[in-house]
N, C-alpha and C positions, 0 to 999 in steps of 0.2 A: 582480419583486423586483430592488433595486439593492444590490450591495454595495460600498463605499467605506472605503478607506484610503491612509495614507499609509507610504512604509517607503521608503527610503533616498536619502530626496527625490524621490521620484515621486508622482504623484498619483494614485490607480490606481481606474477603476471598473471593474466588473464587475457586467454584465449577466446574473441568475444564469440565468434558462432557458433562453436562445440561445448561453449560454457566451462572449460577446462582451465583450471587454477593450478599455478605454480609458484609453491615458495622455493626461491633458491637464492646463490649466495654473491655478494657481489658483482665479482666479472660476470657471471654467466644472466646478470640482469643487465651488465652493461653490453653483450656481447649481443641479445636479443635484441638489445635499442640499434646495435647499429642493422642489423637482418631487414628490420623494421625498416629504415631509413630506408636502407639501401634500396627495400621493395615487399610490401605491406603483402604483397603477394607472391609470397617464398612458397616454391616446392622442395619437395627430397631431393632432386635430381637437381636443382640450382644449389641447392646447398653443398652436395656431393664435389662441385669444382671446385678444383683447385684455384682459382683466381678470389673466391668466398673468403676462404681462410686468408688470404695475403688484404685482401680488402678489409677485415676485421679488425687484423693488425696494423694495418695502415689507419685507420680510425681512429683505436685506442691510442695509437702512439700521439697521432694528431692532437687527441684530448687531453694529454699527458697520462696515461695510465697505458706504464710500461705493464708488459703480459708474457709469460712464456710459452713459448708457442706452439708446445706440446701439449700444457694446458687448455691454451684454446681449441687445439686442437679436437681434446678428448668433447668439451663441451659443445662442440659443432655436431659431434656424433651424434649426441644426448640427444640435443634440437634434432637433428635429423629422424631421429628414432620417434621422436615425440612428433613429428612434421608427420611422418608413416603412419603411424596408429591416428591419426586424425584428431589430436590432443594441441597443433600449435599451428599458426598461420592456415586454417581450417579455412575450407569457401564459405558462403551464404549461400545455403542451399533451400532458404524457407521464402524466397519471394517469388519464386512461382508457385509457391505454394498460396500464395494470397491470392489468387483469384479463385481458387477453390471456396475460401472463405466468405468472400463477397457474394457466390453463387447461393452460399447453404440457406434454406427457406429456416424462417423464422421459427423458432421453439421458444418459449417463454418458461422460464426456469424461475424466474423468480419475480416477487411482489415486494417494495418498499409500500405499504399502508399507510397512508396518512392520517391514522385512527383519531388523531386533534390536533386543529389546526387552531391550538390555546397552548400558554406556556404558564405556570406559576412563580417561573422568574422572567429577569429581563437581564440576560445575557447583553453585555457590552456590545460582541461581536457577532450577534445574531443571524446567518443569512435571513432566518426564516420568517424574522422581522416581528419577535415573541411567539410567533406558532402561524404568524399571519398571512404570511407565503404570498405578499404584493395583493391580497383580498382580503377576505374575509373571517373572522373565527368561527369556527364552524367543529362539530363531533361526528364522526363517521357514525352512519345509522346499523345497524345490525345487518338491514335489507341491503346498504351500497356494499358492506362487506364481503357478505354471501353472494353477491354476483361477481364481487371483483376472483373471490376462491373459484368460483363457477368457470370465470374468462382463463381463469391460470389453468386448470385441469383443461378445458378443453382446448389449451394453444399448448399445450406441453409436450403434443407429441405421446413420442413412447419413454419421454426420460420419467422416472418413477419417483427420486426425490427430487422435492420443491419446497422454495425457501421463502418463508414470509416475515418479515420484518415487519413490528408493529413499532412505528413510527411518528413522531410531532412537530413541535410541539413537544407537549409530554404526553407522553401513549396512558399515564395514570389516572390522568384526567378521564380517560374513558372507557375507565376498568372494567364498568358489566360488560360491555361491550368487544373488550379483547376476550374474556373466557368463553363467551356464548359464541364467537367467530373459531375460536379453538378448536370447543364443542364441537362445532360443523365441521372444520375439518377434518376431525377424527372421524367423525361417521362415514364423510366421503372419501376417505383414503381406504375404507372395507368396500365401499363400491366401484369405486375406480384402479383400482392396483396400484395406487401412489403412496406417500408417505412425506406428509409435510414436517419440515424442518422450520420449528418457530423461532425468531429473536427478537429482544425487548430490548430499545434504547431510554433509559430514564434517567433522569436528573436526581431521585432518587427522594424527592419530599413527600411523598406519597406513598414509599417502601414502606411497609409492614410485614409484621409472622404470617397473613395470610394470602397477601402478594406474593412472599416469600416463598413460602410451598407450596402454590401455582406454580412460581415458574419453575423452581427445582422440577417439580414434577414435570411438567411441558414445552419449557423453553431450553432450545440446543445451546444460547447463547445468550448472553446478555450483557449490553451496554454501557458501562455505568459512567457519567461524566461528570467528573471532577479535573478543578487546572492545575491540582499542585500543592503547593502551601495554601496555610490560609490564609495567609495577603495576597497571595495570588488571585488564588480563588473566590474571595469575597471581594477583591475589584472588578474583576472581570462576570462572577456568576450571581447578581445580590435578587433579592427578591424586589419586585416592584417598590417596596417601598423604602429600598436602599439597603436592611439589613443584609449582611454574608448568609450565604449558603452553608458555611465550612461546619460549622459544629453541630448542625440535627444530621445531616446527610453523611460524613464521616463514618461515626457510629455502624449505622445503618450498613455501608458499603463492604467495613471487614467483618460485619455479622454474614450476609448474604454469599462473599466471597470464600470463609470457613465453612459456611453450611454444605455450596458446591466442592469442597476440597481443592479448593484455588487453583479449579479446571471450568472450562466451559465459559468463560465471562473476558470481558477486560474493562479496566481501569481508564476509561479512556480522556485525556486533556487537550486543550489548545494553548500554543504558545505562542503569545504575540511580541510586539516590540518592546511590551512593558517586562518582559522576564524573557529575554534573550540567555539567560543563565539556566534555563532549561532542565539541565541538566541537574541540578539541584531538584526540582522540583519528581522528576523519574524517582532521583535519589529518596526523595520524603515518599512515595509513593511506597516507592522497597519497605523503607522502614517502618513503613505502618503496616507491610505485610503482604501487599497484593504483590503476585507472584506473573501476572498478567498485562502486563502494561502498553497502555499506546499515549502516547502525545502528540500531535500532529500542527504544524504550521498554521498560523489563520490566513487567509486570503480575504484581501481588503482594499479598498481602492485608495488610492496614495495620499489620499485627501485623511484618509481615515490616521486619527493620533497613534492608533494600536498597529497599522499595519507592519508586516515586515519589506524592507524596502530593501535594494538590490549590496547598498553600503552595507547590510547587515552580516552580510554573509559569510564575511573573515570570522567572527564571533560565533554564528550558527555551528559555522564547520567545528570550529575550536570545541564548542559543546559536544558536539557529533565526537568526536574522538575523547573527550572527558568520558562520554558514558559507553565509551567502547571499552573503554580500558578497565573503567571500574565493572562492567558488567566480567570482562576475564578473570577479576581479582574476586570479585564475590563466588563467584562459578569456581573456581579453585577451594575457596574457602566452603564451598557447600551454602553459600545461602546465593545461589544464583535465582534469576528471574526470566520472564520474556519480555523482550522487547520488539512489538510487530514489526518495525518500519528495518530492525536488521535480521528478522526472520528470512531467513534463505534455504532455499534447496537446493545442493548443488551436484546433486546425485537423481531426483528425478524433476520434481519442480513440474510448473503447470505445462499442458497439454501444447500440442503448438499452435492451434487457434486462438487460446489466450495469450500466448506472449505474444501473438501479433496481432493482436485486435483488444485487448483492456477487457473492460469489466464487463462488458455485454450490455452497456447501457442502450437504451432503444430498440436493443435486439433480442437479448436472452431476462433482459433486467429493465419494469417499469415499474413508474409510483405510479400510485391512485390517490387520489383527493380525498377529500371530505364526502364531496358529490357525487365521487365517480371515474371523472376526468382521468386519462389515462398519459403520463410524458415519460420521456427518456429516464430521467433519476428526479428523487428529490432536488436537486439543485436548479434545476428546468421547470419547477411548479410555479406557475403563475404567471411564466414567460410565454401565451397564445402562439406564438410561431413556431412551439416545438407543442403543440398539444395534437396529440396523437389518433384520438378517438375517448372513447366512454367504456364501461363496464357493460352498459346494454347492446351498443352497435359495434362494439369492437372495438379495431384499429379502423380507421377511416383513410387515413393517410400515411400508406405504406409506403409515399415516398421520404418519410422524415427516417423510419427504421434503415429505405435503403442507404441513406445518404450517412446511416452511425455504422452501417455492415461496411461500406468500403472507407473507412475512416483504420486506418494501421497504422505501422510503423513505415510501412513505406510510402502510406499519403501525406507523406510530414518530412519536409526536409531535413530539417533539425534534427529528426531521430536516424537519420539513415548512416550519420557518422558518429554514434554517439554508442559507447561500450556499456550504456546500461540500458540499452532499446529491450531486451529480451527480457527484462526485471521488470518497468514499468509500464512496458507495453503501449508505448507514447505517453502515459501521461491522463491527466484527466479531463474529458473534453469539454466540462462544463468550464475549468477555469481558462480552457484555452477559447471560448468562446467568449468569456468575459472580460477578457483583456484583447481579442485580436478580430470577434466578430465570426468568428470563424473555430467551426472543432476540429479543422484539420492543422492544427498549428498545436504549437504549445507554451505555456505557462515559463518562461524563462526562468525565475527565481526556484520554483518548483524543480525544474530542472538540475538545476545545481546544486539544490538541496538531494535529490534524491539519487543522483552522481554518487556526493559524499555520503550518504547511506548506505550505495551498494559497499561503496571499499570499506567502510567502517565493517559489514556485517561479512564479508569477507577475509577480513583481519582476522577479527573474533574464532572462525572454523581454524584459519591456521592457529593463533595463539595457542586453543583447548586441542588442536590435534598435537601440538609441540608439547603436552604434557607435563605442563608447566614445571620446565627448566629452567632451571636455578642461575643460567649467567641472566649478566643486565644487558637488555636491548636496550639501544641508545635512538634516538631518534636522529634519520641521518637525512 
């Protein structure tokens, strides 16, 4: 499978099941669309006939775009050579490889904590319903804690790092409570051969110098949520009793983000239908300094005033290419930044279990409750038809993990033609559950957004590998 476009005057193909990218120069983009046309499943030896080259040309001339036909010539080579090395019209060589994956016994790598299930704001677009997760407010006890670290060491197999995310709610709310859990797991990472990897998601009202260097000292990673501006953000993140969030938490954010050396953390927002200009908002992030950024789409039922809905997406994309572009101009000028959702690896990139099975929810990755309660992700807490077991009796009901292990890109129709399956790995199945009833489907809007992310983040490798040359790309 070939995929083809064009975005900031580049010509950009991509090679979808070798992962192999190629910027090249008109004809020889148009030359590859007709290969494609003619048969999505080109070899070297089909390419090699002489009837290839006279079909080419017959194409072009069809479309109007006279070609010399020595030139086409040369660039059929090129393909062909590139066809050889396994860089262009490459097979799919990874779905028998998915029954491998379906078979692997269950290893538990990681823990989402749901250390409080309390919020001190009241988030507009809350799934979690201010920390209430469809029950109860409720503080992880130290005791549910320590059994939940107990369940993860002893389902981990022989993998050594493990990952715990302390969780809410706001995880601040229940501060002795995350360092005494730590505590334990430092000790039991000298008796077990492991070595856990802490992260802290916070809204940030409760950040202080002494939360502060805790986490410096103990957390690999850390959360921080903010939406953007401060009208952004104070509509969408206010406290119960209506004031914004933006100006005690601000502060707070580029202190903790210069303390880590603006590594280790992200800046992380939501952007709904009220700030579809997005893009601006990244932009304010930059300029206050964080070097780390995520913003991500909200997911909302259509009833919802804030959702994003399917009409919005000519403007999404529009955004998506605003902060592609200005991400290559700052990156040129030396005050570049990250942006996760076009963070790509196009040299090694993740394992091939993951690009064809997601994020290990149910399988490799649970949340734990307040209680105990163990489900797929946080976005499954409180929803009983995905509750898994407990921290005391385990997993109880191994057929909910089997049913997230044979969940792929190839249990999804939608993903099996689609030139960013190996990027997102179908997609996430809580939202494709909440739209279709079902986690073997997917999230359409979601879809399309994270399409134009992959080309967006694609762009951006060729623009900084063209070493910013000085003629002007025009957009064609």
């Amino acid at each position: 499978m070939i995929h083809q476009y064009q975005n900031n005057g580049y010509n950009i193909v991509l090679d979808v099941n070798s992962g192999s990218v190629h910027v090249v120069d008109p004809l020889a983009y148009d030359i590859i669309a007709c290969l494609e046309k003619q048969n999505p499943s080109q070899t070297a030896e089909s390419l090699k006939k002489p009837e290839t080259l006279e079909m080419v040309l017959s194409e072009l001339k069809s479309s109007g775009k006279e070609a010399d036909a020595e030139e086409v010539k040369e660039i059929l080579e090129a393909v062909t050579e590139l066809t050889e090395a396994g860089q262009l019209f490459t097979e799919d060589i990874y779905e028998d490889y998915i029954d491998e994956v379906k078979q692997r016994k269950t290893v538990v790598k990681a823990l989402c904590l749901h250390i409080a299930h309390d919020c001190n704001l009241a988030c507009r677009y809350c799934f979690a319903e201010e920390g209430e997760y469809h029950g109860r407010r409720a503080l992880m006890s130290y005791e549910v804690g320590k059994k939940a670290l107990d369940f993860l060491i002893a389902n981990s197999g022989s993998r050594r790092n493990l990952e715990v995310d302390f969780f809410g709610g706001e995880p601040l709310m229940n501060w002795q409570v995350v360092k005494d859990l730590v505590a334990y797991g430092r000790e039991q990472e000298k008796l077990h051969d492991k070595h856990f990897r802490f992260t802290l998601t916070t809204n940030g009202v409760l950040l202080n110098d002494e939360v502060q260097e805790f986490v410096n000292r103990e957390m690999d990673n850390v959360v921080l949520s903010l939406d953007g501006r401060k009208e952004v953000n104070d509509r969408m993140r206010p406290f119960r009793n209506g004031k914004g969030s933006y100006d005690l938490i601000v502060p707070k954010f580029r202190k903790l983000a210069e303390s880590r050396n603006q590594e280790k953390y992200y800046i992380r927002g939501t952007f709904t239908r009220e700030n579809l200009d997005f893009s601006k908002d990244v932009e304010h992030f930059a300029e206050l300094g964080f070097e780390q950024i995520s913003i991500e789409p909200v997911v909302g039922e259509d009833t919802d005033p804030y959702a994003i809905r399917e009409s919005d997406l000519p403007q999404i994309f529009s955004e998506y290419d605003k902060l592609a572009k200005m991400m290559v101009e700052r990156e040129r000028e030396g005050r570049g930044f990250n942006f996760f959702h076009f963070m790509i690896d196009l040299e090694g990139g993740p394992c091939v279990a993951k690009r064809l099975s997601g994020c290990g929810s149910g399988t490799e990755y649970l949340a734990v409750t307040p209680w105990g309660d163990l489900y797929p992700c946080h976005q499954f807490v409180g929803d009983e038809t995905f509750l898994m077991g407990n921290v005391d009796d385990g997993i109880v009901r191994p057929e909910i993990a089997d049913d997230f292990r044979s969940c792929s890109v190839y249990s999804k129709e939608k993903c099996r033609s689609c030139f960013a399956r190996f990027y997102c790995s179908g997609g996430c199945m809580a939202n494709s559950y909440k739209f279709h009833n079902t986690i073997h489907d997917t999230y359409d809007v979601s879809c399309e957004m994270e399409r134009k992310r992959v080309e967006c983040a694609i762009m951006i490798k060729a623009a900084l590998a063209d070493n910013g040359k000085d003629e002007e790309r025009e957009e064609e």
